[in-house]
C-alpha positions in Angstrom: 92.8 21.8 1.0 90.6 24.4 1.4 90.4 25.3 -2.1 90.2 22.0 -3.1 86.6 21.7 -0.7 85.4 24.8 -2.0 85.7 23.5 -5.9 83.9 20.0 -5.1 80.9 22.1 -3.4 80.3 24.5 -5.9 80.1 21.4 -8.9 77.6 19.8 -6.8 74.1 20.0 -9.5 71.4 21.5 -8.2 68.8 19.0 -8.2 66.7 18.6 -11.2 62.4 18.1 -11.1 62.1 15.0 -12.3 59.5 14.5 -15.2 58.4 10.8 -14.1 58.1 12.5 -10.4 56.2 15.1 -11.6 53.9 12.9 -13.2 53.9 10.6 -9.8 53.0 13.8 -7.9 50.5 15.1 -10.6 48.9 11.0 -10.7 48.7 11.1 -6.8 47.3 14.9 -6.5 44.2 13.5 -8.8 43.9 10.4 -7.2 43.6 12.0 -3.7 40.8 14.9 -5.1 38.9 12.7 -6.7 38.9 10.3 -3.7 37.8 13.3 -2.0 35.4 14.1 -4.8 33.9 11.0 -4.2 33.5 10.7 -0.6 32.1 13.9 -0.6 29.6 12.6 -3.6 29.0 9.5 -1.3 27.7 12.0 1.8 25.5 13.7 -0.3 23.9 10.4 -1.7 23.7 9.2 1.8 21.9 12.2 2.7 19.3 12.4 -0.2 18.6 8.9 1.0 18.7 10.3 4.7 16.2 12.9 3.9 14.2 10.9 1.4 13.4 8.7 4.6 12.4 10.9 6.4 10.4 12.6 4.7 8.6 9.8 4.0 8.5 8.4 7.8 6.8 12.0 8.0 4.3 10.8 5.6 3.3 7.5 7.0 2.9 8.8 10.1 0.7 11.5 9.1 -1.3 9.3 6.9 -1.6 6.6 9.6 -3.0 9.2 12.5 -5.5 10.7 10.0 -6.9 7.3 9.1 -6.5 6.2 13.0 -8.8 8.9 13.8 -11.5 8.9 11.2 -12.0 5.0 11.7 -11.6 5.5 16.0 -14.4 8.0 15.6 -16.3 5.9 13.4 -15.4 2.8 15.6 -17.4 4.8 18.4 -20.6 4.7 16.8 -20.3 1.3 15.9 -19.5 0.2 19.6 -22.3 2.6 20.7 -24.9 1.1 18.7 -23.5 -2.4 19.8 -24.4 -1.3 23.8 -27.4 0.2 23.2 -28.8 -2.5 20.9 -29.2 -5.0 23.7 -30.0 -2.6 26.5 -33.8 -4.0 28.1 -35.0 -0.3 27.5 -34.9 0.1 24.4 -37.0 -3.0 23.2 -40.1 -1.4 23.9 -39.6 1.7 22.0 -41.0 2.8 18.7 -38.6 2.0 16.0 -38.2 6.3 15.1 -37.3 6.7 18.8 -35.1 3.4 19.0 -33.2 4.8 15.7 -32.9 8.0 17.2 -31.6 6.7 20.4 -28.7 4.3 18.7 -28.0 7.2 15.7 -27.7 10.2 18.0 -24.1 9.9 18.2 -23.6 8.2 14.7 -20.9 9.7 12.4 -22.3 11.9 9.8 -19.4 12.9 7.6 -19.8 12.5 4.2 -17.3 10.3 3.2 -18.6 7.6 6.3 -21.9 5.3 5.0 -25.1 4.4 6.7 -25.3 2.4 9.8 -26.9 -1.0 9.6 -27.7 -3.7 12.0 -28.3 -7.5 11.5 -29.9 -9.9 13.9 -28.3 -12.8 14.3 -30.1 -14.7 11.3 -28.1 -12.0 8.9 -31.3 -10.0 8.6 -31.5 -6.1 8.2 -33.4 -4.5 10.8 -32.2 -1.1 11.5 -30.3 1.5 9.1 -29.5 4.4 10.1 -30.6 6.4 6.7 -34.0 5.3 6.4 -37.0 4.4 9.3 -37.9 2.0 6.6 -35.0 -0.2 5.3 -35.6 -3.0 2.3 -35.5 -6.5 3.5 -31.6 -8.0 3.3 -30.1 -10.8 4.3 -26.2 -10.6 4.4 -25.9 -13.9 6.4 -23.2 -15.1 4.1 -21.1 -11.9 3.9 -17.1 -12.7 5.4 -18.0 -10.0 8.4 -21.2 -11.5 9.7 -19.1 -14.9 9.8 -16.9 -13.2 11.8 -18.5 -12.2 14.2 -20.5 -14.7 14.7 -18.2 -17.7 14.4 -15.4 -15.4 17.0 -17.2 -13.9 20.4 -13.9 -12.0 21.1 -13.2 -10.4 17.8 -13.2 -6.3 18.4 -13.7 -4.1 15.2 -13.1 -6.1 12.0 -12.4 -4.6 8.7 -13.6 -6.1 5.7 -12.3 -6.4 1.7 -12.5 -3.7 0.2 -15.6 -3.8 -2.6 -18.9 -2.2 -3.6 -21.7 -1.6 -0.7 -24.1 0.3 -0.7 -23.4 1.7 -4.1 -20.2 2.6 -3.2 -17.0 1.6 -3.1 -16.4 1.3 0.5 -14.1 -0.2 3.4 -16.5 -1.9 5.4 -16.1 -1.4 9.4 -18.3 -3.7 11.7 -19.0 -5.1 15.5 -20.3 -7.5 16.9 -23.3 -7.4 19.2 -23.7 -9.6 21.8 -26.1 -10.2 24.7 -25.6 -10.2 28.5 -24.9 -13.2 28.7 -22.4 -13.6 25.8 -24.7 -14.6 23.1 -24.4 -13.7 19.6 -27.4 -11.2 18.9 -25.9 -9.6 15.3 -24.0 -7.8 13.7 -23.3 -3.5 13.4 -22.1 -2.3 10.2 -20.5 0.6 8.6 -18.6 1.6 5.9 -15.8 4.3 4.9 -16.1 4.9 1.2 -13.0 5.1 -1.3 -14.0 9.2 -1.4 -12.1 9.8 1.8 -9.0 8.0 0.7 -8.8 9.6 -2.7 -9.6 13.3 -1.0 -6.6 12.2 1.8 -4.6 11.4 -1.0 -5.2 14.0 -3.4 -3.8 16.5 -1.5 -0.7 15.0 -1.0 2.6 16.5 -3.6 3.4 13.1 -5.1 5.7 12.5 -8.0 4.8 10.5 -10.6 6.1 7.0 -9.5 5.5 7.9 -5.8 3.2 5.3 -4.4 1.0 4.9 -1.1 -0.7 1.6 -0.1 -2.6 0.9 2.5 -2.5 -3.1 3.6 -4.7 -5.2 5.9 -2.6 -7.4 8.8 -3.3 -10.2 6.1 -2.1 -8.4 3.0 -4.9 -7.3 1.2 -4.5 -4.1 -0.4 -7.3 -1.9 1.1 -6.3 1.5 -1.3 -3.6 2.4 -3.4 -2.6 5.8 -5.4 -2.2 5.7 -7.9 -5.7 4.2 -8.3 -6.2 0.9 -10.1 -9.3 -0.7 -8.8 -7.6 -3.9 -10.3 -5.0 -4.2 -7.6 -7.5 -2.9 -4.8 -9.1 -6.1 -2.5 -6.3 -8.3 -4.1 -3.7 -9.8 -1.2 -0.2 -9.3 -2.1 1.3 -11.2 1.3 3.1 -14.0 -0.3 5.0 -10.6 -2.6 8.6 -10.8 -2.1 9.5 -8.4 0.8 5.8 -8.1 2.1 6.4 -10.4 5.1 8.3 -8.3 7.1 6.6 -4.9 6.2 3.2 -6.8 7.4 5.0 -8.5 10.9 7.1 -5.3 12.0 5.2 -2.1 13.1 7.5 0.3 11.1 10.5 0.0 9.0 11.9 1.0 5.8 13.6 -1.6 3.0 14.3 -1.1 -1.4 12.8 -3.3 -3.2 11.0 -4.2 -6.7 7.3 -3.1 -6.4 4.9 -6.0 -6.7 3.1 -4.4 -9.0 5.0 -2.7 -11.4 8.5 -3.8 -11.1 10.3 -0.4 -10.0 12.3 -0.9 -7.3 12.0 2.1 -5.0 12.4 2.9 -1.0 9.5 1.9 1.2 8.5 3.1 4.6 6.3 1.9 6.5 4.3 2.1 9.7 0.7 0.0 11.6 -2.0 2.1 12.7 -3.9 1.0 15.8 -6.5 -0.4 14.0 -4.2 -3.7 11.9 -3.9 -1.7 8.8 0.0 -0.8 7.6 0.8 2.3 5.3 3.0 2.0 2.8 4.8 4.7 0.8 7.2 3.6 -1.6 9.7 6.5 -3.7 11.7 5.5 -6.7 15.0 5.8 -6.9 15.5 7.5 -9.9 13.4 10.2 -8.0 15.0 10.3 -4.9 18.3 10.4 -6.3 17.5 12.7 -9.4 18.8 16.1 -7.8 21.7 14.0 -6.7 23.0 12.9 -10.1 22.2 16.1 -11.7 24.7 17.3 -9.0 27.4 14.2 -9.4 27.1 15.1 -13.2 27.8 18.6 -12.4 30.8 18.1 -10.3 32.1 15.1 -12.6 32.2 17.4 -15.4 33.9 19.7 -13.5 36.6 17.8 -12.2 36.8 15.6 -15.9 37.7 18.8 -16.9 40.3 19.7 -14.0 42.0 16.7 -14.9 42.0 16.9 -18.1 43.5 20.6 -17.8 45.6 18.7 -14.8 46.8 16.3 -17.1 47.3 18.2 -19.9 49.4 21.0 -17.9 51.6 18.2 -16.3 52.4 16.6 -19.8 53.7 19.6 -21.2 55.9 20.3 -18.4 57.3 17.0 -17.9 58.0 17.7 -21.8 59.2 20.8 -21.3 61.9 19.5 -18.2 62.5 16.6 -20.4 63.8 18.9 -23.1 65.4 20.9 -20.8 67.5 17.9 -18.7 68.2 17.1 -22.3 69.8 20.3 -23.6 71.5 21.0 -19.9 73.2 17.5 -20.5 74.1 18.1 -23.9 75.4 21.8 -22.5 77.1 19.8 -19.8 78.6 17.6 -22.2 80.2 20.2 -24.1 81.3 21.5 -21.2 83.2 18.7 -19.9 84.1 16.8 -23.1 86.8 17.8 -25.2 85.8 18.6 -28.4 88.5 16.7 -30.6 88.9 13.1 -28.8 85.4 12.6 -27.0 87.4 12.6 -23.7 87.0 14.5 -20.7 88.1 18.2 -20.7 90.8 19.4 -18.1 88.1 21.5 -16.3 86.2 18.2 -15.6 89.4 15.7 -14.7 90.1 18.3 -11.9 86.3 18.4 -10.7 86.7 14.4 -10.6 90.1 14.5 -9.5 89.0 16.6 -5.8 85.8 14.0 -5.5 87.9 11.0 -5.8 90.2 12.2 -3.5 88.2 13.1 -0.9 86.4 9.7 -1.3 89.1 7.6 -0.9 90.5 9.9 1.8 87.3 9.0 3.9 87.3 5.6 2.7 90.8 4.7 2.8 90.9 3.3 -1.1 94.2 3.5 -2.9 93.6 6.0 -5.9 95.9 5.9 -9.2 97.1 8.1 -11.7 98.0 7.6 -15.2 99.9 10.6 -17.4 100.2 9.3 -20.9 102.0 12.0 -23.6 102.7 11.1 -27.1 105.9 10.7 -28.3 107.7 12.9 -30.9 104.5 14.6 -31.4 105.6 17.8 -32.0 107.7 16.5 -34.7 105.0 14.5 -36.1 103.1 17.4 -36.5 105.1 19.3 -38.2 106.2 16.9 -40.5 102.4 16.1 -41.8 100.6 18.6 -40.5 97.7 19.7 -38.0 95.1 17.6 -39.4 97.2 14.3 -39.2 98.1 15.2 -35.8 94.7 15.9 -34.7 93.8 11.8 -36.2 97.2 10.7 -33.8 95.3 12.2 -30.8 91.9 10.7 -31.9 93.2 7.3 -32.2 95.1 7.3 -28.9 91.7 8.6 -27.2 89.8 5.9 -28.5 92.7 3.4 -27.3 92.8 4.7 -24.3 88.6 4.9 -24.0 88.6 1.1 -25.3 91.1 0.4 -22.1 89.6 2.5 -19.8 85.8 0.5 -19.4 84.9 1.2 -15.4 82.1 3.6 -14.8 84.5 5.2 -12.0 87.5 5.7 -14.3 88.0 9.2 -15.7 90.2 9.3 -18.8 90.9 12.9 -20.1 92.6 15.7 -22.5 95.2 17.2 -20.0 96.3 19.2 -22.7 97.8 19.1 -26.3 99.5 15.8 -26.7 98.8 14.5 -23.1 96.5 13.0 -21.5 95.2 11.8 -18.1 93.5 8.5 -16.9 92.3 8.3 -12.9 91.9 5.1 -11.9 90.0 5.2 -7.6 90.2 2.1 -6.0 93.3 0.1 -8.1 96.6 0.2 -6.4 99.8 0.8 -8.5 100.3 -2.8 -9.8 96.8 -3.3 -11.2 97.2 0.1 -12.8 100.6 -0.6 -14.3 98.4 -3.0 -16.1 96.1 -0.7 -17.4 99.4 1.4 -18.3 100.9 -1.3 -20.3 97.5 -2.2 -22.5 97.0 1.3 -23.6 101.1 1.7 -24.4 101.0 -1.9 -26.7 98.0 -1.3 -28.0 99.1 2.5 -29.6 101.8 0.7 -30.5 99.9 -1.8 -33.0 98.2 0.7 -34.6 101.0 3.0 -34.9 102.0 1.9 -38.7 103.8 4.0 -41.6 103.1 7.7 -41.0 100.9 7.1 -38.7 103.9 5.5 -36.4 103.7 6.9 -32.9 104.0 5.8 -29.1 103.1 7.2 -25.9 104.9 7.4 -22.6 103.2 6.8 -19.1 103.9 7.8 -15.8 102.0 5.9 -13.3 101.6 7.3 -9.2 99.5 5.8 -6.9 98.3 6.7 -3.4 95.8 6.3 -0.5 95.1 9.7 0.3 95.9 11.9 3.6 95.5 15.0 5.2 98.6 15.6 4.7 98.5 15.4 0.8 96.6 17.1 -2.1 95.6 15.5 -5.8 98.2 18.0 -6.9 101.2 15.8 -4.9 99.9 12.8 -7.3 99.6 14.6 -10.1 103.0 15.9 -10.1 104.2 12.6 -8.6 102.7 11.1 -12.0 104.0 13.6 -14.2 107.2 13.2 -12.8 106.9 9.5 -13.5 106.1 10.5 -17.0 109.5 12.6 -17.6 110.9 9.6 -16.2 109.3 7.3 -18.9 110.2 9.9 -21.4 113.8 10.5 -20.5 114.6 6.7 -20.7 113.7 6.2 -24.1 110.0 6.6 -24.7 107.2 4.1 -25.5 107.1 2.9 -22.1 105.5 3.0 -18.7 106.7 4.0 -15.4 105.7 4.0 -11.6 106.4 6.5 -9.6 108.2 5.4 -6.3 107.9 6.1 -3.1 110.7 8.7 -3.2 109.0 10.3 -5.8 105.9 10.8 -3.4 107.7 12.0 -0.7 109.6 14.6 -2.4 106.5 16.3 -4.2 105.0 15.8 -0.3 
């Protein structure tokens, strides 16, 4: 028994690398990188986006405190004109000492315009560049109506347009009396110089944009400059709602005015007016492709190499399964009839035993030898023999059709047929359909018969496959010695004395 166990171990294959599993595995392995690839890819879009914010959020904010602080200190000449303008003292002065005293603390930087102030019927009379200032009336203009119509309106900013021969944001105050009247009107301006100087020396790329909005929409300045777009009110613009209601933000969107559609960020000064800066996309996510291009290449390439690598071995293991079965054929099939060798009816003899041991199946035997063969072949020859045997393999392959049946050479004339699982009836059947039909094509000088002996068994401990081989072979002399061309089963007696 031992013997036996050691045998069916060492004809167990070793187990072969399957090419469609290697291709699975090599599909799978490129699937998971370039999931990985991409999340990766993913993070770093999410950070240029990240930083792209920020960066602008930086840039509002800086933007909004410098204009906060040029039009607060402005603001403070305006409101200190506005107190001192209606003080008793001063309406007894000379006009050079009542201009002095209101322009003393008047904001003289050179992008900021003259001080003027309207009485209440619109007319100029004071301006803070000359002690003599040319008649106007600017009864009609939007700010004096303002003021005028709206006793609690604080510093109101204007349209943008041409004043005083410049293109200026105009910045005024009311003035009222002590008791609440309306006495004029305090105007300034901040001229377009100090918005293109602010923005100029900004690093913008070409479709970079900055806007500054009034509360009501109306573009005040934009960079890139087009005097076009400047004063015109853009509120009803897809997207411009919210960016004019919510003190900061940020939202992508098509540009009013040219169609990109780019980040914006945003943020509300203290004075009503919103900065805008809007960044294209393509910009903000240039350095990112050129790096998703990069690493795309690179990994198009891995896979192809991947790919490539993987086909040829699954090739290569193909052809190599192939010629190991062909080997393995050879190995185990006997070269003349196509059956199974001896080497391999004893390999599949020890499995099916143990099997049916463990399982408790019957497991039958068939030992078929030719008759007269011997004679046969010397009377026509080797060749004609070797055609006997082929024809009585094929019979016996034609008889034999279950994927667990092993029919074999056993040597010379004789061969073997194991048949797990049938008990010694059904395979008496099997006997008797290979013995009649070798007998219907044995004609002329081709006529020959076989013999059969026929064991069966359920397999014990306290047996081996060589007790039902030699049970069957027995049963074969048997067959022989009573004439020939017939089947026999091996009895019970014949089991026990080969036992």
């Amino acid at each position: 028994m031992q013997r036996n166990d050691t045998e069916s171990r060492t004809d167990i294959k070793p187990r072969r690398i399957s090419p469609r599993a290697l291709v699975a595995f090599c599909v799978l392995t490129l699937l998971a990188f370039s999931g990985v690839c991409a999340s990766v890819l993913l993070d770093m879009r999410r950070g240029e986006e990240e930083l792209a914010r920020r960066t602008m959020e930086n840039l509002v904010s800086t933007i909004d405190a410098d204009i906060s602080r040029n039009i607060e200190l402005y603001d403070l000449s305006l409101r200190n004109v506005a107190t001192n303008f209606v003080e008793p003292e001063v309406k007894s002065v000379s006009k050079p000492l009542l201009s002095l005293i209101l322009f003393d603390h008047a904001a003289t930087a050179r992008h900021f315009g003259a001080i003027q102030v309207f009485d209440a019927g619109g007319n100029l009379v004071l301006d803070s560049s000359t002690l003599t200032p040319k008649p106007e009336n600017h009864a009609g203009e939007d700010y004096f109506e303002v003021h005028r119509n709206d006793p609690d309106r604080g510093l109101f900013i204007s349209r943008p347009g041409l004043h005083l021969g410049n293109y200026s944001l105009v910045l005024s105050r009311r003035i009222s009396g002590k008791d609440g009247s309306f006495v004029g009107v305090v105007v300034g301006s901040l001229r377009f110089s100090y918005f293109h100087d602010l923005f100029g020396r900004l690093q913008l790329q070409p479709d970079d944009t900055i806007t500054v909005f009034r509360r009501d929409g109306v573009v005040i300045m934009r960079t890139p400059f087009d005097l076009d777009i400047v004063g015109k009110s853009m509120g009803e613009a897809p997207g411009m709602r919210r960016t004019l209601d919510e003190p900061s933000g940020a939202a992508s969107r098509a540009s009013a005015v040219d169609g990109i559609v780019r980040l914006f960020v945003w943020h509300r000064t203290d004075h009503g007016l919103v900065v805008v800066a809007g960044k294209s996309w393509d910009t903000i996510l240039n350095l990112w492709r050129r790096e998703a291009l990069r690493i795309g290449a690179t990994m198009l390439g891995l896979i192809v190499l991947v790919v490539g690598a993987t086909l040829f071995l699954a090739r290569e293991i193909n052809r190599r399964a192939l010629a190991e079965d062909r080997l393995e054929q050879l190995a185990t099939t006997d070269a003349l009839t196509q059956l199974r060798n001896r080497r391999k009816f004893d390999t599949v003899m020890s499995q099916e035993w143990h099997r049916a041991m463990r399982q408790s199946d019957p497991l039958a035997l068939l030992m078929i030898d030719a008759d007269h063969f011997k004679a046969f072949n010397d009377m026509f020859g080797h060749q004609a023999g070797d055609q006997v045997l082929v024809r009585i393999a094929a019979t016996i392959r034609g008889s034999v059709r279950r994927s667990a049946d092993c029919a074999a050479r056993y040597g010379g004339e004789e061969f073997a047929v194991l048949l797990p699982g049938l008990s010694v009836e059904t395979a008496s059947l099997v006997a008797e359909k290979i013995r009649s039909d070798v007998e219907e094509l044995s004609a002329e000088k081709w006529a020959t018969t076989v013999s059969i002996g026929i064991a069966a068994v359920v397999p014990s401990t306290a047996m081996s496959p060589a007790h039902l081989i030699e049970a069957a072979d027995k049963a074969l002399y048997e067959a022989k010695s009573r004439g020939r061309n017939q089947s026999f089963v091996a009895g019970v007696g014949h089991l026990s004395l080969v036992a």
